[in-house]
N, C-alpha and C positions, 0 to 999 in steps of 0.2 A: 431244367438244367441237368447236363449229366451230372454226375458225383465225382469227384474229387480222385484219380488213384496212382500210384506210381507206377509205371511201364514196364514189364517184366522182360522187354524188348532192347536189347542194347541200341544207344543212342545211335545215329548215324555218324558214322566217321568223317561227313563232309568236314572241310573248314571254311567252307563258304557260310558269308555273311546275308544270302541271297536264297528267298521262295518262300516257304511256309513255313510255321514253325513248326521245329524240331525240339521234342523235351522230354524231358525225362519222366518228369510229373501228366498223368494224358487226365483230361477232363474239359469240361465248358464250362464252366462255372458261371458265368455272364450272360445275361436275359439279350437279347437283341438291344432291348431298350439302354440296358446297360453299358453294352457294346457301343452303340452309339453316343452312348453321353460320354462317357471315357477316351474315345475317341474327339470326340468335338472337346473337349478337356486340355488334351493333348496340341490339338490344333492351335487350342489358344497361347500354350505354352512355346509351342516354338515358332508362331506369332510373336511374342513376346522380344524372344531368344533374338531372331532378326531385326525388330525395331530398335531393341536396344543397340544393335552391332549398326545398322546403317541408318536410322532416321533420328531426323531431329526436329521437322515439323511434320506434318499432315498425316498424323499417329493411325488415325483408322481407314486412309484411304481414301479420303471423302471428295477429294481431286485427283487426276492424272498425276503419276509421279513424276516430278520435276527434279532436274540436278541439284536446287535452292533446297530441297528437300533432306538434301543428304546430307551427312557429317563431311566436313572438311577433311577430319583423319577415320582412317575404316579402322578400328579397332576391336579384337576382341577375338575370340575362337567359338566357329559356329559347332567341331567336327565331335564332341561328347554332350554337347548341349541338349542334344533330342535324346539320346540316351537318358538321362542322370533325370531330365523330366517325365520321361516314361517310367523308372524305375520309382519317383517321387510319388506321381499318380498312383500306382498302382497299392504302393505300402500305406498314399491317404485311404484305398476305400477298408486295410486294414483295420486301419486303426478306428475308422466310423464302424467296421461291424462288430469288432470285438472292444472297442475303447479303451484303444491300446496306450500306453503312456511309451512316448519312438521320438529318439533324435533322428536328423538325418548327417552324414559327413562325404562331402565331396573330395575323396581324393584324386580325381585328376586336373592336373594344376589349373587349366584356364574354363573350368567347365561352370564358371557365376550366372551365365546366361540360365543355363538347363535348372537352375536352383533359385536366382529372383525370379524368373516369374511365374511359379509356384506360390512364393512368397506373398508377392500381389495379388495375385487371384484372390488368395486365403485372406487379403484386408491389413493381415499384421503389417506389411511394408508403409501405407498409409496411415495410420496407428502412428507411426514410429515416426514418418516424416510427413506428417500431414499436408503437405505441398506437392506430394506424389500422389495426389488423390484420386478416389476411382472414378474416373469422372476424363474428359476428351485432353483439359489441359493440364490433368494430375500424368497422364499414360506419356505426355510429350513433354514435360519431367523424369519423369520414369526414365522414359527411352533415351532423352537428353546426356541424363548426368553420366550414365555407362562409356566409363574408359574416354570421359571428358577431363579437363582441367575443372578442378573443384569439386569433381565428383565422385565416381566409383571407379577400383580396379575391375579387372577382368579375371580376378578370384573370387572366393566366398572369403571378402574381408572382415573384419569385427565389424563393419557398418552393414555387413546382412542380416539379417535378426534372424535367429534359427541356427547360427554358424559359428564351430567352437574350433573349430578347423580351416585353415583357408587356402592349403594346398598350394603354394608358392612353391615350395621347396616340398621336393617328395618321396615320399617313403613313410610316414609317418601315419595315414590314415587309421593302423589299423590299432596299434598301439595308443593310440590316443581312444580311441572308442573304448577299448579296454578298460581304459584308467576311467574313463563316464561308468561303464555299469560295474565296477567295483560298489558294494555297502548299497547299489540301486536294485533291488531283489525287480522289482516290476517293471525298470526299464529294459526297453529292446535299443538297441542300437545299430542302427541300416548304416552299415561301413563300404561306401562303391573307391572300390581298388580301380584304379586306371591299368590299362596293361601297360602303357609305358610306365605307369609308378611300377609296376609287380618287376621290374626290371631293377629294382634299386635293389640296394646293401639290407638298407632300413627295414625294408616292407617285408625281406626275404625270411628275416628272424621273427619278423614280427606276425608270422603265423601262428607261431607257436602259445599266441595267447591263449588260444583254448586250453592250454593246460593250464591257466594262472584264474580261472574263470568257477566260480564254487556257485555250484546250483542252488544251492539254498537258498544262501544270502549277498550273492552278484546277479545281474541283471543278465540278458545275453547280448552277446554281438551275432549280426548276420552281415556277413562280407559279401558284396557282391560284386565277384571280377569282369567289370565291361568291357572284352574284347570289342573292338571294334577295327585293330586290326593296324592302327598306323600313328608313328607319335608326327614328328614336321614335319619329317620326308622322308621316313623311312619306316619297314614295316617293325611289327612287335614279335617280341619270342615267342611269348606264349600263344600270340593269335598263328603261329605255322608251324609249332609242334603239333604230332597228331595227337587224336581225341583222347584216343588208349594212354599216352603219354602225360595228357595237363591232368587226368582224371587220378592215375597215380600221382600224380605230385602234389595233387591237393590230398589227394586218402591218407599219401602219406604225412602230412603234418597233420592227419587228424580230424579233417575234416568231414562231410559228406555232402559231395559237390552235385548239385542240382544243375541240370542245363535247359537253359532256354534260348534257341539260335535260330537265327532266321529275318526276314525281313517284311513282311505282307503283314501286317499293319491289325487286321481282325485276327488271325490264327494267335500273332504274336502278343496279343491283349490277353486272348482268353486262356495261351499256355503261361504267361504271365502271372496272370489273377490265380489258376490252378495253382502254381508253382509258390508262389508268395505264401497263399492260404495255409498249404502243407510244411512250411518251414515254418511259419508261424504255431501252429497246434504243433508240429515238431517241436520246437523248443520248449511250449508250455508242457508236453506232457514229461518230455526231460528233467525241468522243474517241478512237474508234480509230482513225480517217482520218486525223488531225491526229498523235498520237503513233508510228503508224507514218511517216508522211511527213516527219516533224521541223518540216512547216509549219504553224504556226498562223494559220488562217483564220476567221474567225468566222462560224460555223454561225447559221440562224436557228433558235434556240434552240423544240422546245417548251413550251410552256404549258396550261391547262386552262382552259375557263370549265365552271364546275357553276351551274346553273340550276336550283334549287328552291326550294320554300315557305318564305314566314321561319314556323321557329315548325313545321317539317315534323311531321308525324304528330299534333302537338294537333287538339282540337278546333275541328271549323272551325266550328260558330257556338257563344256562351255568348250567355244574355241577349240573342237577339234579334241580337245583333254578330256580324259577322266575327272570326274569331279567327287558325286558321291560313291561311298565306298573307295574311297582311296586317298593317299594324304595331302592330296589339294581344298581336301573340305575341313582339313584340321583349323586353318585359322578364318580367315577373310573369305567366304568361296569366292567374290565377286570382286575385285579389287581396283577397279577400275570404271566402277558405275558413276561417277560422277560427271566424266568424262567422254564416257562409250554410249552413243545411245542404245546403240543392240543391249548392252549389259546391265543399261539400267531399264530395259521392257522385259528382258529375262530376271531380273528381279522382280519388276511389277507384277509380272506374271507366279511368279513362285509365292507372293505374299500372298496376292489374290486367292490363289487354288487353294488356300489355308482355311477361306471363306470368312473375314470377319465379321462381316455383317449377321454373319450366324452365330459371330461370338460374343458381339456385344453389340449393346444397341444403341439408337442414334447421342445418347451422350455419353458412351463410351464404357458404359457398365459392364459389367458381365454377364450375361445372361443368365435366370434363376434359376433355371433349372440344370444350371453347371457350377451355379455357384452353391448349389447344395451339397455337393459332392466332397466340398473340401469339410475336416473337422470342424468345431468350433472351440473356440477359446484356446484354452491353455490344451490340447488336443492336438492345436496344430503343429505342424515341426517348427514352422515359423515361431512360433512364439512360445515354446514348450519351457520351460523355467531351468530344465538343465542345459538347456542352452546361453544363458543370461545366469552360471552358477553364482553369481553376487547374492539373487535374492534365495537360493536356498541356504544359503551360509550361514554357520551358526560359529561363535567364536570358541577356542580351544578353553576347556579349562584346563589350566597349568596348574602346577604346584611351586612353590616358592623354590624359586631356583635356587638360594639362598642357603638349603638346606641342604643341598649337594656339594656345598663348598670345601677347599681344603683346605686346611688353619697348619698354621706355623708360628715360629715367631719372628723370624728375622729375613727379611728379603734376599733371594739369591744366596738360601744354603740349605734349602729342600729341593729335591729332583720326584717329583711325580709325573708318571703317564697323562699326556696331557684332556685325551678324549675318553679314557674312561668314565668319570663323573658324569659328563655331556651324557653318556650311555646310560646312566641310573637317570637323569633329568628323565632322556626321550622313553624312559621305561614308564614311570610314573606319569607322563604325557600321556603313553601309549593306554595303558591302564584307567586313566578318567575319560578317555576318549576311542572308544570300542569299535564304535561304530562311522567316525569320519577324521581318522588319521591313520597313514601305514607307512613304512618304512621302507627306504625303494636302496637298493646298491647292486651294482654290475661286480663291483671287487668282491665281496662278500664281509657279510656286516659285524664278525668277529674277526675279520683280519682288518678291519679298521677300528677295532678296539670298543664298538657297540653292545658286544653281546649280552651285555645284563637284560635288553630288551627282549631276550626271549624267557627272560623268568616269567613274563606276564602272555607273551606273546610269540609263538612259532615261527619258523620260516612255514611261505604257504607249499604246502607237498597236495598234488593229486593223483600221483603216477606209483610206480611200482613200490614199494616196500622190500626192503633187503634187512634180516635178522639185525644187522650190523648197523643201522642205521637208528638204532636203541639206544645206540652209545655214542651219543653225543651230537648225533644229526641235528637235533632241532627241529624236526620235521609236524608238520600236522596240514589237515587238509582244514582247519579253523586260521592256520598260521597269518599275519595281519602284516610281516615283514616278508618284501617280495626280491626274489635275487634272481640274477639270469646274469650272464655272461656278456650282455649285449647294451652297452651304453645309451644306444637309441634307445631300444622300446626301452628299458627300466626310466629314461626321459621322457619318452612319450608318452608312456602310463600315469607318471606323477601330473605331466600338465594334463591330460584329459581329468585326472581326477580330483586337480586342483578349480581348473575350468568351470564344471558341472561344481563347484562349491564345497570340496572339503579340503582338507591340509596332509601335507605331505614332507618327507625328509628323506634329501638322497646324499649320498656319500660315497666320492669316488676318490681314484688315484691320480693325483696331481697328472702324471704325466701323460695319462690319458682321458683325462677329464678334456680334451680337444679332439676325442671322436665324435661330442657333442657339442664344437664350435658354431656350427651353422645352427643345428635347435636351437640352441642357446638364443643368436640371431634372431630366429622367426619369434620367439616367445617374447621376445623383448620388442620388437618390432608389435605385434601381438598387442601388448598390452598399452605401448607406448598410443597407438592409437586409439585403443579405450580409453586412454584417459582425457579424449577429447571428445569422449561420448557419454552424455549426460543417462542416457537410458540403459548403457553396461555396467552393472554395481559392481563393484569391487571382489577379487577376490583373494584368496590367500596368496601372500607371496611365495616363490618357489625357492626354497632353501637350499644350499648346494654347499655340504662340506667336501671343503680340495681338503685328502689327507694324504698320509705315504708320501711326505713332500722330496723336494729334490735336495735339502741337505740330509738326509736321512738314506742315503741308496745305495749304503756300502757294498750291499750283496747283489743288488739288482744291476749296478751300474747304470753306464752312460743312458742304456734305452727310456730307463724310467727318469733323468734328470730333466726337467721340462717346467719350468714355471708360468709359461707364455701364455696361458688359458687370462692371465691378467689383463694382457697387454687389449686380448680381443672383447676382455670386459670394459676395459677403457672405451671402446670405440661406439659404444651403444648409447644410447639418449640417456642425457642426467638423471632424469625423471624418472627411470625405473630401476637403475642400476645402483650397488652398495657392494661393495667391498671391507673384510674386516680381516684383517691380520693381528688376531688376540695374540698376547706373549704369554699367556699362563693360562693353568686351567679357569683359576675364576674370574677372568675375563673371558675365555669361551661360553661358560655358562651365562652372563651377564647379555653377553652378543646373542646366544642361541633364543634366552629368553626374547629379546627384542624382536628378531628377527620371528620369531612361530606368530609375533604379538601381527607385524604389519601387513600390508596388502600390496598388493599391483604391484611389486618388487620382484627383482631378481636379487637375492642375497648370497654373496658370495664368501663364504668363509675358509679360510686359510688356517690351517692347525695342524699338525705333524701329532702322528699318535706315539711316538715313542719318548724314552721319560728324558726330562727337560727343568730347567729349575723353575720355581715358584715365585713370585717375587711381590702379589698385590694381594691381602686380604681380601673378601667378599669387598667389603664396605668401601676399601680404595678401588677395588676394581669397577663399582656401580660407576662410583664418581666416574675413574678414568674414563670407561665403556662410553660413560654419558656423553664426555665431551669429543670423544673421538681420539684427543690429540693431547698432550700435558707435558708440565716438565716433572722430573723423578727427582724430587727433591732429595731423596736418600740417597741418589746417584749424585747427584750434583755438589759441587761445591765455589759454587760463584756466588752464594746468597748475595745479596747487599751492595753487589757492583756489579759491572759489567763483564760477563765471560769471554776468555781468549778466545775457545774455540767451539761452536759446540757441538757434541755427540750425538746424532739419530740413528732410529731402528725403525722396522716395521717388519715383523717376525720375528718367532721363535730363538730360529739359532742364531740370525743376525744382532737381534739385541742381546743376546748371553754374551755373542765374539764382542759388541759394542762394549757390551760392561766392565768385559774382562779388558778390553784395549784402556778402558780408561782408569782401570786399576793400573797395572803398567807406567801410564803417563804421570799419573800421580805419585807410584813409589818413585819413578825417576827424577819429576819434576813438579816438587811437593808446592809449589808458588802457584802452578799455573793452574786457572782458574776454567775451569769446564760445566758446560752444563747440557744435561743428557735430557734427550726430547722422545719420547717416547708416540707411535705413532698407529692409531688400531684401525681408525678409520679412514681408508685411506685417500678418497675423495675428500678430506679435509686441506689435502695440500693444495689441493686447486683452488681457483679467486672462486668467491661465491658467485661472484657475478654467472660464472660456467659449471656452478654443482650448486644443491642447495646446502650440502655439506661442507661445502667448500669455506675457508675461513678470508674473514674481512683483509685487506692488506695488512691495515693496520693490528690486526691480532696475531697474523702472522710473521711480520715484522718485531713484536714484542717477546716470542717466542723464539727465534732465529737469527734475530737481530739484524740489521742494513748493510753492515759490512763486514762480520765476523767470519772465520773460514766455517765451513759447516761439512761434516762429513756424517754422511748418509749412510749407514749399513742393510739393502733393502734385501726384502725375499726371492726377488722376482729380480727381470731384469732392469738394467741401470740406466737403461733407457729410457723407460715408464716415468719414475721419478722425475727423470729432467723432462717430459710434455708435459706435467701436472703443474709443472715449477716455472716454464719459462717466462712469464710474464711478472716475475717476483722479482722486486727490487736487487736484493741479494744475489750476486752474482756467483759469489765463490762458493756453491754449491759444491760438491766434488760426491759422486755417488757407488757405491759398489754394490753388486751384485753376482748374479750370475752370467758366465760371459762364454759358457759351452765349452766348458773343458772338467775333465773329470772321468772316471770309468770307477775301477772296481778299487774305490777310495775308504781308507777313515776318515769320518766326519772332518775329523781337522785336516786333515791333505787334502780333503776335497777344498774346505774353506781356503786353504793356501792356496790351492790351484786355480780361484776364482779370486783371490786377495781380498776374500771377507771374513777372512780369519783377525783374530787381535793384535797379531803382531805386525800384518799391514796396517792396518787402521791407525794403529800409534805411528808408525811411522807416514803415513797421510797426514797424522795432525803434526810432524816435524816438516813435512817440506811446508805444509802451508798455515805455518802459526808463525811470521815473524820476529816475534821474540826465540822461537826454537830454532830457526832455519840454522845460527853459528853455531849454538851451545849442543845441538843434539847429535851430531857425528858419532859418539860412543854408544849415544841410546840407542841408535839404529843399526849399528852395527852387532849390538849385545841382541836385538830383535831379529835381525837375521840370521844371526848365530840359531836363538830357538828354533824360529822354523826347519830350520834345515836339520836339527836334533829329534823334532818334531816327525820328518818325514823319513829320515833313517831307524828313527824307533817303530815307526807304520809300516816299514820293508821289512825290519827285523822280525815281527814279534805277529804284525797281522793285527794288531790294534795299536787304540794310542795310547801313549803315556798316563800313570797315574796321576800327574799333576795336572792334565790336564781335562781326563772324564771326573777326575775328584775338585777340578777347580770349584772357589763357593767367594760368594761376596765377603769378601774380609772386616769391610768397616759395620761401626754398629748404627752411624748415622753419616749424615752428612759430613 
């Protein structure tokens, strides 16, 4: 075998996907013998790749192909599928000669073909669903269930086994692999970039992982960009900029871009294998310079571009068309065989020249000496355990949350920062758990009031060093809290690293916590169908504090006011979704504890980090936390009978304006009977029957009462409230919120401008408490009068009034 060596020959400028291979790395590395079985490997995989897209009986061929033969619907994309199976092959004989511990991650969205049947070869797929067995009527299972009803998409969905990624939506590949080999010192992680993904927002930032990647004690990623040159009908950027031009664009984030292009099938194995082998000893010796030296420097990581045909080995012309190499082979190449006999003997013909009968034999097995090729056991990528992070999972230990509490004595007359504490919790989290927790934020994790976590723990730095950066950076290349400016990947980091089995806490700004509306989507999507898979264990739920809320934007304005990120959590499966709008700090803490505690969730937490009043002891807030939802007996004053009207919140500032409105009602109208409902959990308002959170009629009923008016003071929009509600007895609901009006406001103008200020609210509970509707004319016009005191003193002065930043609960009980 030649040796191994890189070409001191500049690549060739073609950008054709067509001849020999061209690469950067020149060697043979591959015996004949080898060649040959890698090849015949291959054969079988995009054998596979086609059964699955068109057959649904007579799996090996064993009869003339018949139209009865075919799927009724053609579904699926054949045109990355030979690809991403080539690129699997080649990193399997890795991993057999070095015993490598390698995920693999598909990011081009419809490429499941090129990845199950890898899968199956290696056994784990039958393993997993023993009715897929390797055997004639296991393979027409196999082939069946693919992009059938009842069966498989035409992604790497959670029901791939091997697959932590499933590329539906994309941009995300590379970032997610990231967050896998974080605290994974030994894993490799084979990250295949689609060129139509490399096209996205997501993926564009998301090069820049190598600088978030610590040799020591992180694993590596190796990216590999599969041009192939076309997404459905149209060509890719990157496959028609020239050579000189992708090769700076990759140098420049950092990379060192390896090429492999071409299409002739033996050259492109063995510049392949060359190519693979020297990224791989590349990275190890990266790793070993840094772990022997104890200094972590950041290597410019290799990477791979593979340059071939979309739709490789089809035919290249049907009908007069171009087929392979070009974007008619991206989805179906044949779409009409059912029908056409010409099209289905040009199929029978393309399956045949595949030679199954050399791939497997008469019951359907794989042949032995192809089936030695793949790993064994947990080796495989199929079945590698950070693939399945449930069973590497080990649970957080926490510290008594309890212990970060704020003590007072009277509810609603301390103002403390609400997310500080929360910040001494996740320090003391962060500190018993070194090694599989880290702290992820795009806004930056002391303008959201965290930073006690870096007494124990750094931001992670690996790049330059400035004198100046002594003074207060927070920098260190050990740093365990990750920040970057880019909402996706600081997203796609956390689930890749929640995924692979450890725990994670991200915190962003309300009003841009929706550049991660769609992730959000996939994750929840994601997990929502693990939970219908008995063989996916559980993994950390993904924590998401929304801070910098939109009553808090006096200086940011209109841009940052945005509460809607709720509206799009509502719309996701009950099952994985929780919402929590704590009103004090030690309901934050109580929530945050919960929440590190559970699994397969998405947990959404709502808390504003500027100072706010207090109003529940630890001990009331366990309780309240517990139930979700309560009445405030301090607030209330209906004991013993039935309440006129009653008062709800859910948030921060809305419950302060709620309290203070029903202070007001009370000094005016000392008879009338109120009772204030206080609301954290906010799927409690819905029927159980449609959340698990969700409360019985009849408890909800008990709390809200059948026919009383009810006014609502919510965080979010007032919209929300009334979907969660409208199947509740209680009709006269009446909700406020935010309703998109506001700019460069004080807090209370703002609340005026959206009528969730106290002095609407009171006057909400006069038009609709019947006993107030005659008698309250003076009260509402004395209530109007403040607001408009309220808003000329905000024009004057540029803040609000002291009676109003100084308001404090006046009574000392009920």
């Amino acid at each position: 075998m030649t040796p191994i060596a890189v070409s001191d020959e500049p690549t060739t400028l073609s950008l054709s996907t067509y001849g020999s291979a061209r690469s950067t790395v020149q060697g043979t590395p591959l015996s004949s013998d080898d060649l040959q079985r890698i090849d015949a490997y291959w054969r079988a995989c995009k054998y596979l790749a086609l059964g699955m897209i068109y057959l649904q009986e007579n799996p090996l061929l064993k009869e003339p192909l018949k139209p009865e033969h075919i799927k009724n619907r053609l579904l699926g994309h054949w045109g990355s599928s030979p690809g991403l199976a080539f690129i699997y092959i080649h990193l399997n004989r890795l991993i057999k000669k070095y015993d490598l511990d390698m995920i693999f991650m598909a990011g081009p969205g419809h490429g499941a073909p090129g990845v199950l049947g890898p899968g199956y070869l290696e056994g784990t797929y039958s393993e997993i669903y023993p009715e897929k067995s390797e055997d004639e009527e296991g393979l027409r299972e196999f082939f069946k269930q693919f992009s059938f009803p009842g069966g498989i998409g035409s992604h790497c969905t959670p029901e791939t086994p091997g697959s932590i990624h499933e590329g539906g939506e994309l941009g995300y590949v590379l970032s997610h692999a990231c967050g896998a080999a974080f605290d994974n010192p030994e894993l490799i992680v084979a990250a295949v970039v689609g060129d139509g993904e490399s096209e996205t927002g997501p993926l564009a930032t998301s090069w820049h992982i190598s600088k978030f990647l610590n040799p020591i004690r992180d694993g590596a990623v190796l990216p590999i960009l599969h041009l192939n040159g076309y997404k459905i009908n149209n060509p890719t950027l990157l496959a028609r900029i020239t050579h000189e031009e992708l090769e700076d664009l990759l140098s420049g984030y950092g990379w060192t871009p390896y090429f492999v292009e071409g299409s002739d099938p033996d050259s492109m194995h063995q510049a392949m294998a060359a190519t693979v082998e020297h990224c791989v000893r590349e990275i190890r010796e990266h790793q070993q310079e840094c772990r022997t030296t104890g200094v972590p420097e950041r290597p410019r990581w290799p990477m791979i571009v593979l340059r071939s045909p979309k739709g490789w080995s089809a035919p290249l012309e049907v009908g007069g068309h171009r087929l392979e190499g070009f974007w008619r082979a991206h989805q179906v190449p044949l779409m009409d065989v059912k029908k056409n006999p010409e099209q289905l003997r040009i199929l029978e013909n393309w399956l045949k020249s595949l030679k199954p009968e050399e791939l497997f034999d008469g019951n359907g097995r794989l042949a032995p000496e192809l089936k030695e090729l793949a790993p064994l056991g947990s080796r495989r990528m199929s079945a590698n355990p950070h693939a399945n992070g449930g069973i590497l999972k080990k649970a957080l230990r926490l510290p008594d949350f309890r212990d970060y509490a704020v003590k007072f004595d009277r509810p609603g007359t301390v103002e403390v920062e609400n997310v500080p504490p929360l910040g001494n919790f996740l320090r003391d989290v962060m500190k018993s758990n070194m090694n599989n927790f880290r702290v992820f934020g795009p806004d930056e994790t002391t303008s959201n009031k965290l930073q006690a976590i870096y007494e124990v723990s750094k931001k992670f730095w690996i790049e330059e060093y400035f004198p100046e950066d002594k003074d207060g950076g927070e920098l260190a290349p050990e740093g365990r809290v990750v920040e970057m400016l880019s909402e996706h990947t600081m997203e796609g980091m956390l689930e890749g690293y929640l995924l692979t089995g450890r725990n994670g806490f991200l915190s962003s700004y309300e009003a841009f916590v929706h550049v991660i509306d769609s992730m959000f989507n996939q994750h929840a999507k994601w997990l929502s169908i693990c939970n219908r898979l008995s063989w996916r264990q559980k993994v950390a739920s993904l924590n998401l504090l929304i801070t910098s809320t939109v009553w808090r934007q006096d200086h940011n304005g209109f841009t940052h006011q945005d509460p809607g990120f709720l509206d799009v959590v509502l719309n996701k499966s009950a099952a994985v979704t929780r919402i929590y709008l704590p009103p004090d700090s030690n309901c934050l803490l109580s929530v945050a504890d919960h929440c590190l505690r559970s699994e397969n969730y998405i947990n959404v937490i709502v808390s504003d980090k500027q100072l706010h009043l207090q109003y529940m002891d630890i001990d009331a807030a366990v309780v309240h936390c517990t139930k979700g939802i309560g009445i405030w007996e301090w607030a209330s004053n209906d004991q013993g009978g039935e309440p006129d009207v009653v008062m709800a919140s859910a948030g921060d500032i809305p419950t302060q304006e709620a309290l203070a409105a029903t202070v007001l009602l009370r000094q005016e109208f000392p008879d009338l009977k109120i009772r204030f409902v206080n609301v954290v959990d906010l799927f409690k308002l819905e029927p159980n029957t449609e959340h698990p959170h969700g409360l019985s009629d009849r408890d909800y009923d008990s709390l809200f009462t059948v026919d009383k008016p009810i006014i609502f003071n919510f965080h979010g929009y007032p919209w929300l409230v009334h979907r969660l509600t409208y199947r509740r007895k209680n009709k006269t609901l009446h909700v406020r919120g935010y309703k998109e009006k506001g700019n460069i406001n004080t807090p209370m103008e703002l609340a005026i401008e959206n009528q969730t200020d106290r002095f609407s609210l009171a006057m909400d509970v006069i038009d609709r408490t019947p006993s107030l509707q005659k008698i309250g004319g003076h009260a509402k016009e004395r209530f109007r009068n403040q607001q408009i005191a309220c808003q000329n003193y905000a024009f004057q002065n540029g803040i609000d009034s002291p009676e109003i930043t100084g308001w404090r609960w006046p009574y000392e009980s009920a």
